[in-house]
Each structure stands twice: as C-alpha cells, then as structure tokens.
C-alpha beads as a LAMMPS data file, in Angstrom:
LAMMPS data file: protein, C-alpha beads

329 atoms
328 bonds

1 atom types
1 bond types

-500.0 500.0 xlo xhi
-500.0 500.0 ylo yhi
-500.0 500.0 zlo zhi

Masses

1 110.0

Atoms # bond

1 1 1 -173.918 320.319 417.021
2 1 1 -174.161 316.839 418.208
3 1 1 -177.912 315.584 416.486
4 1 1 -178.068 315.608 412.652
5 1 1 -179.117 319.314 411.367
6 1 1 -182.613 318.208 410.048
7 1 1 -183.817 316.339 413.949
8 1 1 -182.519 320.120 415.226
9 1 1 -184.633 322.186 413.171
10 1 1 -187.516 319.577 414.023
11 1 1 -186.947 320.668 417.881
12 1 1 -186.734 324.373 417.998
13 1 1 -189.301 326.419 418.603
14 1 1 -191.524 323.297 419.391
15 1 1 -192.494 323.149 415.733
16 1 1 -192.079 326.329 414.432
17 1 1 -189.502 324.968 412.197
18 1 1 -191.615 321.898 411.500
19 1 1 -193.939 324.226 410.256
20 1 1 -191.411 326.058 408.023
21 1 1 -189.774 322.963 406.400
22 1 1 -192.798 320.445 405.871
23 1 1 -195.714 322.778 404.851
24 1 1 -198.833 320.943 403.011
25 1 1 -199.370 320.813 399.667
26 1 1 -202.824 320.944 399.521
27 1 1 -202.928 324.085 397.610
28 1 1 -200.177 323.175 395.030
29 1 1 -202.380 322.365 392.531
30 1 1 -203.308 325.823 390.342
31 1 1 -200.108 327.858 389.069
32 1 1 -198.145 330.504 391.567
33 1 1 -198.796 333.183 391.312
34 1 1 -201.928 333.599 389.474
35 1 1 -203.215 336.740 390.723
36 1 1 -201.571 339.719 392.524
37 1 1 -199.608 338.690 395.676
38 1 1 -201.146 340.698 398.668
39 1 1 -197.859 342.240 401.292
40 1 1 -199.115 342.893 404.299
41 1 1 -196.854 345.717 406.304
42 1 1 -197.463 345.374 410.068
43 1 1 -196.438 349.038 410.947
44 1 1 -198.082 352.224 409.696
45 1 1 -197.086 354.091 406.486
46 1 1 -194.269 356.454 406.974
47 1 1 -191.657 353.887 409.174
48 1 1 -188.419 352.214 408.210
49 1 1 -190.163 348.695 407.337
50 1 1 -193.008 350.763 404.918
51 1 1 -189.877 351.974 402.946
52 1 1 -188.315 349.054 402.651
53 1 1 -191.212 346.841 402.128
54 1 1 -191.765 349.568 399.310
55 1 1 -188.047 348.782 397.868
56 1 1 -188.830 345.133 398.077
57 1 1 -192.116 344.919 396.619
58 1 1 -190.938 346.710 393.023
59 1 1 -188.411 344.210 392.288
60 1 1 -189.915 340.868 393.524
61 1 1 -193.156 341.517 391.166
62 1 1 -190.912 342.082 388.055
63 1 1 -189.304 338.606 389.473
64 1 1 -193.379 336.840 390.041
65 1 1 -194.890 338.745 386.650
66 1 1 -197.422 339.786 388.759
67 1 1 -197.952 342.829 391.106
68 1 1 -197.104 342.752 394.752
69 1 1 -199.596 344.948 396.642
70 1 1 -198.755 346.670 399.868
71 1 1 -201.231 346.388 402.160
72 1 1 -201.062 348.357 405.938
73 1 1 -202.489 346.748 408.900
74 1 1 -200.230 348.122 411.851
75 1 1 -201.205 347.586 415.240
76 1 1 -200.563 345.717 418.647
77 1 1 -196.847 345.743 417.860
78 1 1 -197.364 343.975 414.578
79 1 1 -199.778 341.196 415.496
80 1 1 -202.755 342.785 414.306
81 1 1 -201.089 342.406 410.470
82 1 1 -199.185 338.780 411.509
83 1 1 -203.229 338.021 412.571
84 1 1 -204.054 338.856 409.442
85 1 1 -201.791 336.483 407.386
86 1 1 -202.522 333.621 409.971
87 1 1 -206.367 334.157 408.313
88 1 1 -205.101 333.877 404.809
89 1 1 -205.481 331.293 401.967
90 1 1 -202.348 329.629 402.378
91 1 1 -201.541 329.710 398.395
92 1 1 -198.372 331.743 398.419
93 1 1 -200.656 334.703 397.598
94 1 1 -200.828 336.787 401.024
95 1 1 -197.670 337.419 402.936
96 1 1 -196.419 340.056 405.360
97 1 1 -193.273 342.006 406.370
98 1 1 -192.343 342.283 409.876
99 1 1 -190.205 342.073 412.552
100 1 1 -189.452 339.023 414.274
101 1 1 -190.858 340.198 417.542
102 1 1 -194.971 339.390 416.832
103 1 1 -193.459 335.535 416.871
104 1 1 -190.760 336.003 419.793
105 1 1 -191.997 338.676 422.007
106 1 1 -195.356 339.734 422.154
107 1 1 -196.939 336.199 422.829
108 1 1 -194.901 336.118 425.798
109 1 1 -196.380 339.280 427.095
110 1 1 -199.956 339.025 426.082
111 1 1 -202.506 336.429 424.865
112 1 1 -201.759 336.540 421.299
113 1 1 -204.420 336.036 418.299
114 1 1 -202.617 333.231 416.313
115 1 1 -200.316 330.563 417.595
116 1 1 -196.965 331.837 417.212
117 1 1 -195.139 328.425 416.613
118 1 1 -197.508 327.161 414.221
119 1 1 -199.439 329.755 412.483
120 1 1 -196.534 330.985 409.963
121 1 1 -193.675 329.984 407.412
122 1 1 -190.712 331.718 407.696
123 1 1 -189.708 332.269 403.953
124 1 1 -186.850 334.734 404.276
125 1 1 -184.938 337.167 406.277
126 1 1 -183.872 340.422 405.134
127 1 1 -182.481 343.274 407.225
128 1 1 -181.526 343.511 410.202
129 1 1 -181.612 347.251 411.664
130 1 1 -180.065 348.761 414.724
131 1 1 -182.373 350.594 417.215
132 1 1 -181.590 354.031 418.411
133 1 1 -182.274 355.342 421.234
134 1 1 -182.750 359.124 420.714
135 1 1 -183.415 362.490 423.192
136 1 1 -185.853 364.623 422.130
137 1 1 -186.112 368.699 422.900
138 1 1 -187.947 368.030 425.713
139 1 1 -184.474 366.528 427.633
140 1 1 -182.259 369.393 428.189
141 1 1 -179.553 366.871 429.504
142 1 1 -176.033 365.228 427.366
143 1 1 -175.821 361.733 426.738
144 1 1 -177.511 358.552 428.082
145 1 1 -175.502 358.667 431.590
146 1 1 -177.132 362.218 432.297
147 1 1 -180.588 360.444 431.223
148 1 1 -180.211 357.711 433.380
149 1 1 -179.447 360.291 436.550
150 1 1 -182.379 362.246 435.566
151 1 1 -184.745 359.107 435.824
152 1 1 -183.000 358.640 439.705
153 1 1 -183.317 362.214 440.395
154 1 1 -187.317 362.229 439.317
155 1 1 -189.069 359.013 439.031
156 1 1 -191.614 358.570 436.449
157 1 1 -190.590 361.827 435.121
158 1 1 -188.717 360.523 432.406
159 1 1 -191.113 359.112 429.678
160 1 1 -190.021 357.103 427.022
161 1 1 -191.280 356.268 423.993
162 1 1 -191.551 352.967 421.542
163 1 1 -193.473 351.664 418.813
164 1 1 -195.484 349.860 420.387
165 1 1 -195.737 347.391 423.381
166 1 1 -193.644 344.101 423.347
167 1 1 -191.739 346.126 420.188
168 1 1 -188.121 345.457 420.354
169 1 1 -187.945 348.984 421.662
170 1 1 -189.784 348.069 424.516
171 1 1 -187.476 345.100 425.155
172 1 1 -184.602 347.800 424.898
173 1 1 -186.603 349.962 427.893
174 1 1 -187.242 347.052 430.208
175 1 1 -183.829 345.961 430.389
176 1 1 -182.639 349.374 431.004
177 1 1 -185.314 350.067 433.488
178 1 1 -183.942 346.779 435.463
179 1 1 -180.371 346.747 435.168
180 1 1 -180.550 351.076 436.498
181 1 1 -183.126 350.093 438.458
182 1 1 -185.056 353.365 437.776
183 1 1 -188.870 354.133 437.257
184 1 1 -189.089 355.488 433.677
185 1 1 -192.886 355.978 432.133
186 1 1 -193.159 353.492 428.723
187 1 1 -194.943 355.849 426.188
188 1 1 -196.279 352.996 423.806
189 1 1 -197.239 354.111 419.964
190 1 1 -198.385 351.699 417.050
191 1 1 -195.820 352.213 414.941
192 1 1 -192.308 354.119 414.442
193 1 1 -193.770 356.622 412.114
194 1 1 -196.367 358.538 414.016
195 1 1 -193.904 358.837 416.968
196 1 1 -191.623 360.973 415.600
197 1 1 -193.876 363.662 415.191
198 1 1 -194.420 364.060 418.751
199 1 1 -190.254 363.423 419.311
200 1 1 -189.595 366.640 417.061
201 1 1 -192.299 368.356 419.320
202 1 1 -190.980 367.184 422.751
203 1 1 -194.077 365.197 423.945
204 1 1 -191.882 362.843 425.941
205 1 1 -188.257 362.753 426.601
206 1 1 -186.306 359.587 424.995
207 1 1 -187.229 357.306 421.938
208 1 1 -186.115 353.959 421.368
209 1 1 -186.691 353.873 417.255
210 1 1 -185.307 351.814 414.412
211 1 1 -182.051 353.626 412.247
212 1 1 -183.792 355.374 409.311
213 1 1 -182.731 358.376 407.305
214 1 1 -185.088 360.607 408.547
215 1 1 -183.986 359.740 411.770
216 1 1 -180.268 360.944 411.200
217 1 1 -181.373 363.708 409.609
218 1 1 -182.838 364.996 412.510
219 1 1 -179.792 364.225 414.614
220 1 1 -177.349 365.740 412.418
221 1 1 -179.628 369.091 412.135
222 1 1 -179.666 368.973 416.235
223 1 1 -183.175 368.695 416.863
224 1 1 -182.589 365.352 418.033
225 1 1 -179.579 363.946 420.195
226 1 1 -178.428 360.352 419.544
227 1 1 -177.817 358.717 422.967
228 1 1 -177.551 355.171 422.078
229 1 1 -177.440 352.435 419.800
230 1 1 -178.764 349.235 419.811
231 1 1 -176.385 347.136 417.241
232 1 1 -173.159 344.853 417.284
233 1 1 -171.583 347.263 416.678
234 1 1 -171.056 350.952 416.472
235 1 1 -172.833 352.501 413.012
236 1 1 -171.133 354.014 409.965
237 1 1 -173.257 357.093 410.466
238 1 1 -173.185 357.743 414.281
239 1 1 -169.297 356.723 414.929
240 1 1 -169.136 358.687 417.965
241 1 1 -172.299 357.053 419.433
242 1 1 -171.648 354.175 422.067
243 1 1 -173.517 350.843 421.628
244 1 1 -175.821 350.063 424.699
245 1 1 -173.221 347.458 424.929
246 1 1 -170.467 349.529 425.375
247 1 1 -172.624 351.768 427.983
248 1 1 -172.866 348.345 430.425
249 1 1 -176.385 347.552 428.941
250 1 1 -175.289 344.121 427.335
251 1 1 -179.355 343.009 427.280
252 1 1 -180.645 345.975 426.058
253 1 1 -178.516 345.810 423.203
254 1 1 -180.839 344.287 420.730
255 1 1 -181.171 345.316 417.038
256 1 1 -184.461 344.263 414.831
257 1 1 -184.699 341.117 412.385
258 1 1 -187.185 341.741 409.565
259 1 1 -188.547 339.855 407.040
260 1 1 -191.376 338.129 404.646
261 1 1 -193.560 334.935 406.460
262 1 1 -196.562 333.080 404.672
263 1 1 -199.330 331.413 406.184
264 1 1 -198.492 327.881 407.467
265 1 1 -199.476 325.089 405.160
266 1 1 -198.521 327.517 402.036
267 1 1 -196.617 324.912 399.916
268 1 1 -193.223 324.180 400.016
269 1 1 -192.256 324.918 396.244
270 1 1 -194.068 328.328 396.500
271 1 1 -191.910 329.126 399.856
272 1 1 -188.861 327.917 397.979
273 1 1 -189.190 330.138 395.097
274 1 1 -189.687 333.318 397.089
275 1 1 -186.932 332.274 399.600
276 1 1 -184.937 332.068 396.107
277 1 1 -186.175 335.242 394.812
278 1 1 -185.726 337.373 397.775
279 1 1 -181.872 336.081 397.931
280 1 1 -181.384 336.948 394.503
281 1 1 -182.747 340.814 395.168
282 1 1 -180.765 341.095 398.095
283 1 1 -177.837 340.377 396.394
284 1 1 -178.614 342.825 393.912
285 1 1 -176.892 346.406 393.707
286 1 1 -180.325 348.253 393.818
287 1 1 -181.751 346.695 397.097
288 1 1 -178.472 346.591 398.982
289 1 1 -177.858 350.503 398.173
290 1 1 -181.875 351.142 399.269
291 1 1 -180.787 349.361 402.816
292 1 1 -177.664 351.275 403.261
293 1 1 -178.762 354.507 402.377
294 1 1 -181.527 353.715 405.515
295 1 1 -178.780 352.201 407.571
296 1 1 -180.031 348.654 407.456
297 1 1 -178.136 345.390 407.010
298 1 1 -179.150 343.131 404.667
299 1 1 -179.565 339.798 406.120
300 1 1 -181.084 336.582 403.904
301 1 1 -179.966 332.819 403.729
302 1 1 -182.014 329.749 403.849
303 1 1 -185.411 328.787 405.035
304 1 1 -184.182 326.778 407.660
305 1 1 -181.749 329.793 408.816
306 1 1 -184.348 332.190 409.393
307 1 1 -186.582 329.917 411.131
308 1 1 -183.541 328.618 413.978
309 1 1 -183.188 332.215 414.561
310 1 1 -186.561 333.165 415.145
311 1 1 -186.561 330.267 417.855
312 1 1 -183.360 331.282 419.104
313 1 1 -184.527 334.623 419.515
314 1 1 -188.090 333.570 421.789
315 1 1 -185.406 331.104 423.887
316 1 1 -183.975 334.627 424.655
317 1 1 -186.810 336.832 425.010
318 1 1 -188.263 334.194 427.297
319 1 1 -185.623 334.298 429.602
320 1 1 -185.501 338.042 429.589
321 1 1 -188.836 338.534 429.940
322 1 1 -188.728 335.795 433.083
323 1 1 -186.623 338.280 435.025
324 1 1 -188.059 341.542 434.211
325 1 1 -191.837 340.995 433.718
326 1 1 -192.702 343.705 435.970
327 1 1 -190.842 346.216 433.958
328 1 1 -193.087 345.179 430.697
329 1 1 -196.065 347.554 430.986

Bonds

1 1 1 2
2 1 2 3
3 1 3 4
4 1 4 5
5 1 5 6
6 1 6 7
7 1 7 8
8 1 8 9
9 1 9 10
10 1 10 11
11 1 11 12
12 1 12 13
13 1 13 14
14 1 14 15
15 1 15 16
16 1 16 17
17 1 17 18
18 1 18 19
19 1 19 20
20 1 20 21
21 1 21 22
22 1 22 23
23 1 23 24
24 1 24 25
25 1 25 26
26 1 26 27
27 1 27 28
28 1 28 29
29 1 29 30
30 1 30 31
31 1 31 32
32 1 32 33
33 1 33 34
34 1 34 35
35 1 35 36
36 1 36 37
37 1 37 38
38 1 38 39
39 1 39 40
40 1 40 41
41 1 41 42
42 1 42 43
43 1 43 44
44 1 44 45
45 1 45 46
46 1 46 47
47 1 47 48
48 1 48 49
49 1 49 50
50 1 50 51
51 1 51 52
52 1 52 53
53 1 53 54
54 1 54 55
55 1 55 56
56 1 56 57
57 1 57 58
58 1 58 59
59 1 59 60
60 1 60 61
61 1 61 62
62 1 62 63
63 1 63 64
64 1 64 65
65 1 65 66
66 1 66 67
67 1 67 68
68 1 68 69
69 1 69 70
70 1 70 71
71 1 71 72
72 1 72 73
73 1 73 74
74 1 74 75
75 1 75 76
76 1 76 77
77 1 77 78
78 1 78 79
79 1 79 80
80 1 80 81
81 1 81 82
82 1 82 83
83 1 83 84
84 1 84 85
85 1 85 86
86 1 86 87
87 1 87 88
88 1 88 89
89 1 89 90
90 1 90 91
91 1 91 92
92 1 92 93
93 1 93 94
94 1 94 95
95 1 95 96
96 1 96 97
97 1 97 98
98 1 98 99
99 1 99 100
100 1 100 101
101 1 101 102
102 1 102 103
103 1 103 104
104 1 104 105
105 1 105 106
106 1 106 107
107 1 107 108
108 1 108 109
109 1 109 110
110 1 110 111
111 1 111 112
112 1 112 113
113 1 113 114
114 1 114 115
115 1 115 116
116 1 116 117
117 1 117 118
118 1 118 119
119 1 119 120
120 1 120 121
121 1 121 122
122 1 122 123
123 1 123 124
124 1 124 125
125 1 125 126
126 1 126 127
127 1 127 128
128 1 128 129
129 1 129 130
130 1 130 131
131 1 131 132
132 1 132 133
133 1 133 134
134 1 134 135
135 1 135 136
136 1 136 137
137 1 137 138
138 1 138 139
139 1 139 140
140 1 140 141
141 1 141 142
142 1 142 143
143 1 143 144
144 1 144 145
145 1 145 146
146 1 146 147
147 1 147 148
148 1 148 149
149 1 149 150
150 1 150 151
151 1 151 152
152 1 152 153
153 1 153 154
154 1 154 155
155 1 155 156
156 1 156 157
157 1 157 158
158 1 158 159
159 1 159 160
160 1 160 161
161 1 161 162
162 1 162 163
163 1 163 164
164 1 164 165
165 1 165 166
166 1 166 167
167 1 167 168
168 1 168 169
169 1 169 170
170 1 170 171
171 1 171 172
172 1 172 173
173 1 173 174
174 1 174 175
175 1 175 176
176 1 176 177
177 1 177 178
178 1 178 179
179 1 179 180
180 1 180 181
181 1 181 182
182 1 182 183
183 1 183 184
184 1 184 185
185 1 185 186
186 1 186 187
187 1 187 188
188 1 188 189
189 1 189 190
190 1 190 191
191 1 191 192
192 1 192 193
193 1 193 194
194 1 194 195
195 1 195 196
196 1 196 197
197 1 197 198
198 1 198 199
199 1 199 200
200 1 200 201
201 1 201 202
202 1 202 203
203 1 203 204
204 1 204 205
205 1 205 206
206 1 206 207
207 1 207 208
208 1 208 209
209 1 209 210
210 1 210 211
211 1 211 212
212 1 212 213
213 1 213 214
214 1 214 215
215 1 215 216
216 1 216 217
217 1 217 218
218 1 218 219
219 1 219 220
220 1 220 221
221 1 221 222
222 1 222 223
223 1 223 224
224 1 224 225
225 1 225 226
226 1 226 227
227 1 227 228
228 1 228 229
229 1 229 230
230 1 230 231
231 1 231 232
232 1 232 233
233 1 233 234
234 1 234 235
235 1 235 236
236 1 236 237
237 1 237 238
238 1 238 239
239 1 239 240
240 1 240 241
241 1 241 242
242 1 242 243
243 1 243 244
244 1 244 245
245 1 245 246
246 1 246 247
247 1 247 248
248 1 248 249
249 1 249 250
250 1 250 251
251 1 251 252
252 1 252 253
253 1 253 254
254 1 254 255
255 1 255 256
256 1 256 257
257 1 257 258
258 1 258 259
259 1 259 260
260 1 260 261
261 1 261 262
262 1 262 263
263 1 263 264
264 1 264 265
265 1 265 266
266 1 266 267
267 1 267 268
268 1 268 269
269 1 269 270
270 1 270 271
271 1 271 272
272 1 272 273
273 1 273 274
274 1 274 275
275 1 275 276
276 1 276 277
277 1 277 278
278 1 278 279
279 1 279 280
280 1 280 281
281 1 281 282
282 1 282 283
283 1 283 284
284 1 284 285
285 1 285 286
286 1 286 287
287 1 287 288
288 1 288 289
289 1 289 290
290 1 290 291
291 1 291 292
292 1 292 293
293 1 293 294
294 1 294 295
295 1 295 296
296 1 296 297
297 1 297 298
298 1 298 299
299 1 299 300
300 1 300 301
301 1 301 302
302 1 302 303
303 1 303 304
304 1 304 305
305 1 305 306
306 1 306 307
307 1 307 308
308 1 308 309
309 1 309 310
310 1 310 311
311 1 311 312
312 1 312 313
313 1 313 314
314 1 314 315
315 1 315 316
316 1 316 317
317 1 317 318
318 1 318 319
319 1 319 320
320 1 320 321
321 1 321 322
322 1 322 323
323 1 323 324
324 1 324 325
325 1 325 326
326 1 326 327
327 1 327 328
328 1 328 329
C-alpha cells in the first residue's frame, strides 16, 4: 500500500469508511446504553442469520447490562430492515444484523431506500458462511454438471431458487447463468427460511442457500442433494462436495459476510465499545461452538477492517454486475 492507511480508508467506498471512522458526536451526551438496545434481523425468523443473531444477542446484553431485543423486518433482500436502521436515532441504541449485500449489491440493481455509502457504521464483522447450492426432489438428475445439461436441454425449465433478489444467492445464479450461458428461471423468496419448505416439497428444482444445520440435515437424510458450494474452500461437513470454484465457476464462488451496522452519526465511543464487545464474544468458546455447529466462520477485527471490505466487496459486485446485468432479474 503506497498512501498512509488512514487517507485509504478515507477513499474507499467514496465515504463509506469516512462514515465508519469519523461519526458525530452529537448524541454522546446521555450514558450508553440506557435503555434496551433494539437488533434488527433483516431476514425472516427461522434462517441461519435469526439463529445466530439469537446466539449473539444473549451474550452481548450480559456484556451492555441491558437487554438486546431482536426485532424482524426481512424483506427486499435485507434493505427493508437496513431502511429501517438508516431511520433510527443514531444513539448506539438500534442496530441490525445482516449481510453485506443490502450495502454492496442491491443498490446496484435497484433504486435503494437509504444511501448505501453514507447511511451506516460498520461496527463489526462476524461470520462469514458458505452458500450451498442444493437439488431438491423435484431434479431427478446427479450433480451440478447433469443440472447444468438439463438447463441446455430445456430452457427456462430449470427454476432456481434464492432468498431474495440481489441476495448473494442471486449473485451465485447470474454468474452461472452467464458463464453456461443457459436460461434458468430465478425463483426469488424474502428470506432463506420460508424457502426451504417449498425445497423439501419440490416447488422448483435448485437452491442457492446459506450452510445451516438444518440444511445438512436434509442432505445427509437424502431428501436433498448437495451440488455445490460456494466457499474458499471445500467444508468440513460436505468433503466430497466440489467448490463452484473447483467446478470452473470462479465468480460464482461467493460465500456471505455478516454482521452488526449502526446508523451513521452514532458516536464513535459507542461504535468502539460494541466493536470491542463483539470481538471479545467471538473469541469466546460459547459463540465460536454456536457458529461451527451451523457451519459458519467466525470472522471479526477492527472497525476499519470491516468497512475496506464492504467497499472491496461493491468494487466487485460492480464489475460483475457490469457484465451480467441482463442475467439479474
């Protein structure tokens, strides 16, 4: 890096990380946290971020002294609940969990209700989890190759489904609708929980889902068939289960970043604490065997960490999305 780390931060995302490292202190003046702290989960009950939101929430009020409140407003791929938090006092008391994507992907696809750069603090990462892409009973085919020949064979026959549009899921299906160059049908839910109902049923064919338990449960019992994974690397639990990387689908290989943003202007000291609070728990026997028992990484670090790889992550998504916006619908 060739410019001092704090002019770097300044640059990316066009002041998303200005917004993350100088927020205003105009609401530093009463004691934090004086009342319950409101977490707003941007996917329906039932998913992989409700249960680990859940796992978070426990320990981190024990930390505050007072309770942390889950609070569900899922929708629009998560900017319906990231909305939400951009209306908020900015006084450390509202906050949300969510993937990274209502910042780096959906306001490249659609107008959305908040400014993306500006609206939020980054206060800490913490898991990252792979995506699977799953068969349901309704394909009677092996493995993602004999997919891929089935969407050739019958176009638009094929119908995949995500969590929602500009979902990292989705990102996963447009890159694997360009690079085959075949005409799959995007089945678009609002969350990752009421989609596996209709999976287990056979309403569509293929799933592109975030790891959970329940997920592998399924596959193990057979009623669903792992095709894919979306990850660095391989997983502990699916070892025999090529990476979209390893299947020649180096783009679509994307796992999800999760974790806890604040309205912007919430001040500094309050982000600071919960950055510090969060990185203690994740340390922390109890939290890290929560996240491995759902497959999830832990992730964490500093303020200024999270918030470079948020903007790293719309530089990317930007360029995707450049060469493949017809395949976003």
């Amino acid at each position: 890096m060739t410019m001092p780390r704090r002019h770097f931060l300044q640059r990316v995302g066009a002041g998303l990380a200005a917004a993350c490292t100088l927020p205003h202190l105009s609401h530093a003046a009463s004691p934090w946290p004086s009342r319950p702290v409101r977490l707003i989960v941007v996917y329906p009950p039932g998913g992989v971020s409700d249960g680990m939101a859940r796992a978070l929430a426990e320990p981190l009020a024990q930390s505050l002294g007072v309770p942390v409140l889950i609070e569900h407003r899922a929708g629009a791929g998560g900017s319906l609940g990231m909305d939400a938090l951009a209306r908020a006092t900015p006084d450390g008391h509202a906050l949300a969990f969510s993937a990274i994507s209502p910042l780096t992907l959906h306001p490249l696809l659609a107008r959305a209700p908040y400014d993306p750069l500006r609206a939020f603090v980054p206060v800490a990462s913490v898991m990252r989890t792979p995506v699977l892409v799953v068969g349901t009973p309704a394909f009677a085919g092996r493995g993602f190759a004999e997919l891929i020949a089935l969407a050739r064979r019958q176009p638009g026959a094929v119908r995949w489904a995500t969590s929602g549009v500009a979902t990292i899921g989705h990102m996963v299906l447009a890159q694997v609708r360009l690079q085959s160059r075949t005409d799959i049908t995007h089945i678009p839910y609002q969350g990752g929980g009421p989609q596996l109902n209709d999976a287990l049923g056979g309403q569509f064919e293929v799933l592109s889902t975030n790891v959970a338990a329940q997920q592998l449960q399924y596959i193990e019992s057979g009623r669903l068939q792992a095709l894919a994974v979306g990850a660095p690397a391989r997983i502990e639990a699916l070892p025999a289960v090529p990476t979209l990387a390893e299947l020649g689908y180096e783009k679509a290989n994307r796992d999800s970043l999760f974790g806890i943003f604040a309205p912007a202007r919430t001040p500094t000291a309050v982000v600071q604490r919960l950055n510090a609070e969060i990185n203690r728990l994740l340390q922390g026997d109890p939290l890290r065997a929560r996240l491995r028992e759902a497959y999830n990484l832990p992730a964490g670090g500093s303020i200024e960490d999270f918030a470079q790889e948020i903007a790293t992550d719309r530089r990317r998504n930007r360029a995707l999305v450049a060469g493949a916006r017809a395949q976003f619908d």
